[in-house]
Short mmCIF file of the C-alpha atoms (twelve columns), coordinates in Angstrom:
data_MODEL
# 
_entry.id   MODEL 
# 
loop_
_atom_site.group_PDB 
_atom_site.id 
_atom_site.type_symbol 
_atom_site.label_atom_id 
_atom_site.label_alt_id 
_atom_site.label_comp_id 
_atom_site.label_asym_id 
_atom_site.label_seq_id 
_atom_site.Cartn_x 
_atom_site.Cartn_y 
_atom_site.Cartn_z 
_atom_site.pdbx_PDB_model_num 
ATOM 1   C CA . UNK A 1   -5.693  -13.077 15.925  1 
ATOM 2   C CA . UNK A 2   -4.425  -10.210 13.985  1 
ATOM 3   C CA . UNK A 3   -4.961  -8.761  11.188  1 
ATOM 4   C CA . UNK A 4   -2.557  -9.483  9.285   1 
ATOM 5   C CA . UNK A 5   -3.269  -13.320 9.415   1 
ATOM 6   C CA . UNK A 6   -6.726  -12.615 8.720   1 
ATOM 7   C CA . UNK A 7   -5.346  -10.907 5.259   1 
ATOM 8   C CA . UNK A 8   -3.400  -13.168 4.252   1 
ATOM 9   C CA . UNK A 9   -5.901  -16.478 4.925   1 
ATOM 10  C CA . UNK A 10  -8.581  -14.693 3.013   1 
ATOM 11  C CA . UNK A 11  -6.010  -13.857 -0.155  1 
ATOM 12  C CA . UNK A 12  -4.865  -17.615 0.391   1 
ATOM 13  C CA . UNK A 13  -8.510  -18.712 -0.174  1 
ATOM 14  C CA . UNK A 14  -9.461  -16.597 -2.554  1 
ATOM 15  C CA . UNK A 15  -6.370  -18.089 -4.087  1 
ATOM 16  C CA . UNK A 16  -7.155  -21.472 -3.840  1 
ATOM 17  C CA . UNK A 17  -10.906 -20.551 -5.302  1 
ATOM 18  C CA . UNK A 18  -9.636  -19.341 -8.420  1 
ATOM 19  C CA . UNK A 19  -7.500  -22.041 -9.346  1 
ATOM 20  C CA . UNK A 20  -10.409 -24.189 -8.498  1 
ATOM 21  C CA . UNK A 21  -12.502 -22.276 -10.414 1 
ATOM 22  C CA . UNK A 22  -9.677  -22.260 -13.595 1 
ATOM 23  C CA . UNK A 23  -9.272  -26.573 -13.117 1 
ATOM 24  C CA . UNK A 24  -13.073 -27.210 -13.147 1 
ATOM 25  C CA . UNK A 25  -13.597 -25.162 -16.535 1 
ATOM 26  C CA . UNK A 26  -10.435 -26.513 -17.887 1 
ATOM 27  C CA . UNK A 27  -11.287 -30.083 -17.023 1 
ATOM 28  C CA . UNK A 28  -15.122 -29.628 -18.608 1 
ATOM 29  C CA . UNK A 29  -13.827 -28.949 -21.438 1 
ATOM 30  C CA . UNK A 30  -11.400 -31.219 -21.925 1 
ATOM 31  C CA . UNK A 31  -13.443 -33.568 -20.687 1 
ATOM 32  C CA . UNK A 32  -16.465 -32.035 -23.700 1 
ATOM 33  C CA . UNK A 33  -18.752 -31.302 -21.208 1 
ATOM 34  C CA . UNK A 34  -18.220 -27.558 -21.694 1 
ATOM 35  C CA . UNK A 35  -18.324 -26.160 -25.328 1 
ATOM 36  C CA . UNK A 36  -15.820 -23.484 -25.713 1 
ATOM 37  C CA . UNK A 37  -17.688 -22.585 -29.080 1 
ATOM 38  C CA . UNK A 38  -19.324 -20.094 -27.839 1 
ATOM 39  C CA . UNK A 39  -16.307 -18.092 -26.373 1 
ATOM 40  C CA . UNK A 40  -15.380 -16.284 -30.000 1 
ATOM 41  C CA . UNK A 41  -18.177 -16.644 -31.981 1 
ATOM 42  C CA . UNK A 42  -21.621 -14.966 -31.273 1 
ATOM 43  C CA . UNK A 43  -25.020 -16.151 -31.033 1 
ATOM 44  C CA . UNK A 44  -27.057 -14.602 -33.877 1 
ATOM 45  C CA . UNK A 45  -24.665 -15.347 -36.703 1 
ATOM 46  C CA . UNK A 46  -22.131 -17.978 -35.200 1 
ATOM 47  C CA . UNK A 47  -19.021 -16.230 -36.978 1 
ATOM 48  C CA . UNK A 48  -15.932 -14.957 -35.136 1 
ATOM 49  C CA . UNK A 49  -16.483 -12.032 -33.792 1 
ATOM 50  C CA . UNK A 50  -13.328 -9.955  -34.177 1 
ATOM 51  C CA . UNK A 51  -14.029 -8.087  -30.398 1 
ATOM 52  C CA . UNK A 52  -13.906 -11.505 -28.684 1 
ATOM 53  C CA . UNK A 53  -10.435 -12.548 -30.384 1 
ATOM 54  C CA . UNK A 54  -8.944  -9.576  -28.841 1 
ATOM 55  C CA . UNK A 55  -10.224 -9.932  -25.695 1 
ATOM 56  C CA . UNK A 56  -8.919  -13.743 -25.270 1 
ATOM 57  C CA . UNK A 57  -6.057  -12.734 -26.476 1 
ATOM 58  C CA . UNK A 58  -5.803  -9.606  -24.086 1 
ATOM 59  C CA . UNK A 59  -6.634  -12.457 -21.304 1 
ATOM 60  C CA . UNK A 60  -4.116  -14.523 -22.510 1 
ATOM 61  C CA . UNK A 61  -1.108  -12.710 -23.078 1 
ATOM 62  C CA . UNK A 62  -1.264  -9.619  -20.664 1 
ATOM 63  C CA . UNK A 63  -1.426  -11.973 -17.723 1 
ATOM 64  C CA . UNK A 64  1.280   -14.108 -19.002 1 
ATOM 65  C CA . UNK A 65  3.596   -10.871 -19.478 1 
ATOM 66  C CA . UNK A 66  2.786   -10.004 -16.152 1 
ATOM 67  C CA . UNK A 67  4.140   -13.277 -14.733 1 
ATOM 68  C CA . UNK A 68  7.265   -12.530 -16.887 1 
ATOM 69  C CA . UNK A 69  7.282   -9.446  -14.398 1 
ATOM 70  C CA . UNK A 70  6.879   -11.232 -11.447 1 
ATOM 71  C CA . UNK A 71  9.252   -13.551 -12.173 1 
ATOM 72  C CA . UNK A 72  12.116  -10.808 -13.272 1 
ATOM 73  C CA . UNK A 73  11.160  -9.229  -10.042 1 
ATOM 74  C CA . UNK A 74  11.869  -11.950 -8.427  1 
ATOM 75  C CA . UNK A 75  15.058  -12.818 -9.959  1 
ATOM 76  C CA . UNK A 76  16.669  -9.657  -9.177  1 
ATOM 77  C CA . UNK A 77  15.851  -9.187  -5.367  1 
ATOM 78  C CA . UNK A 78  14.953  -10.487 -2.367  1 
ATOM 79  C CA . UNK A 79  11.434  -12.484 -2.015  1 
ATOM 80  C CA . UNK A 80  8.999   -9.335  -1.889  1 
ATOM 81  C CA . UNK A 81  5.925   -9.457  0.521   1 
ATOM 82  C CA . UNK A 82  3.950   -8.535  -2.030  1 
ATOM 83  C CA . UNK A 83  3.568   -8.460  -6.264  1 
ATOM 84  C CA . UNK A 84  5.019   -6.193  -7.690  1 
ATOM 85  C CA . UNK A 85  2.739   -3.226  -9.428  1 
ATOM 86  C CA . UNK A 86  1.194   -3.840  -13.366 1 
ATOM 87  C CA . UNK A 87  2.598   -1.775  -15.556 1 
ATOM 88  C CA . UNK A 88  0.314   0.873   -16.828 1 
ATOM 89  C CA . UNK A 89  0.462   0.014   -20.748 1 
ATOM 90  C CA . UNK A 90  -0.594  -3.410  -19.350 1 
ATOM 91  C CA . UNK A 91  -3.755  -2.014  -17.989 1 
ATOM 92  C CA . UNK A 92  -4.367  0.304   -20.276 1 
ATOM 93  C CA . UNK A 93  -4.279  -2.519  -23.028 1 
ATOM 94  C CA . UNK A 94  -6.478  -4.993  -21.085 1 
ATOM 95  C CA . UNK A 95  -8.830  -1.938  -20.380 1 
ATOM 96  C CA . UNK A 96  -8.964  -0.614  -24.148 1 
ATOM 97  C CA . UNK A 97  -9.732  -4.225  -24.921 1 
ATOM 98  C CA . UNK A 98  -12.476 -4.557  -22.526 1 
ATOM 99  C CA . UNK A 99  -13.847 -1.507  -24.242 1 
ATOM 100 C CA . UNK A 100 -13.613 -2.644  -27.683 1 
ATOM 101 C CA . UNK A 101 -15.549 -6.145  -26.507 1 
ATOM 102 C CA . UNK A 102 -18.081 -4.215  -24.938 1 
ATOM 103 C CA . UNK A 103 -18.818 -1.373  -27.998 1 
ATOM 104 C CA . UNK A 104 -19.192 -4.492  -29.633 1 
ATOM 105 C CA . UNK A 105 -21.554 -6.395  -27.606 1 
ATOM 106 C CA . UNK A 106 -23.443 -2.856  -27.424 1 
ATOM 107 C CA . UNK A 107 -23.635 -2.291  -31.664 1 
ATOM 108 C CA . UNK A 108 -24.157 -5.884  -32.131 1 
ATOM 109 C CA . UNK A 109 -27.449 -5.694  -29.935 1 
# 
């Protein structure tokens, strides 16, 4: 066995988790057995907090963008063995949002 298989079965299920993972919240709450009220509004007051809308958003949109990438890759080449590197503003914006959540979790406390 080498190790290359090895790689590649492990990124396969790892793969095949996270989809899983993405269907079974996406069908508890469409099914309403998972509230997604939670996901922008905070405990203590129950209002949108403005740190969570950004980082949806960021988790959203940047990986969306990013499969724009892939798929321009893609289109101009030959099939590559592997994805193509993020862009750095793209990490730099999913980072800084990160950030922001967090300060705000942190103040908020």
């Amino acid at each position: 066995m080498s190790y290359d298989f090895v790689v590649e079965t492990l990124q396969g299920a790892l793969c095949i988790a996270t989809f899983g993972l993405i269907a079974a919240v996406a069908g508890k709450t469409l099914a309403r057995t998972l509230s997604p009220r939670g996901l922008l509004a905070g405990r203590a007051a129950g209002k949108i907090e403005p740190e969570r809308l950004l980082a949806l958003a960021m988790a959203i949109v940047l990986p969306a963008l990013y499969l724009i990438h892939c798929i321009t890759a893609l289109m101009n080449g030959a099939v590559p063995r592997a994805l193509p590197a993020a862009e750095p503003w793209m990490v730099a914006a999913l980072l800084a949002s990160q950030a922001l959540y967090l300060g705000g979790k942190f103040l908020r406390s």
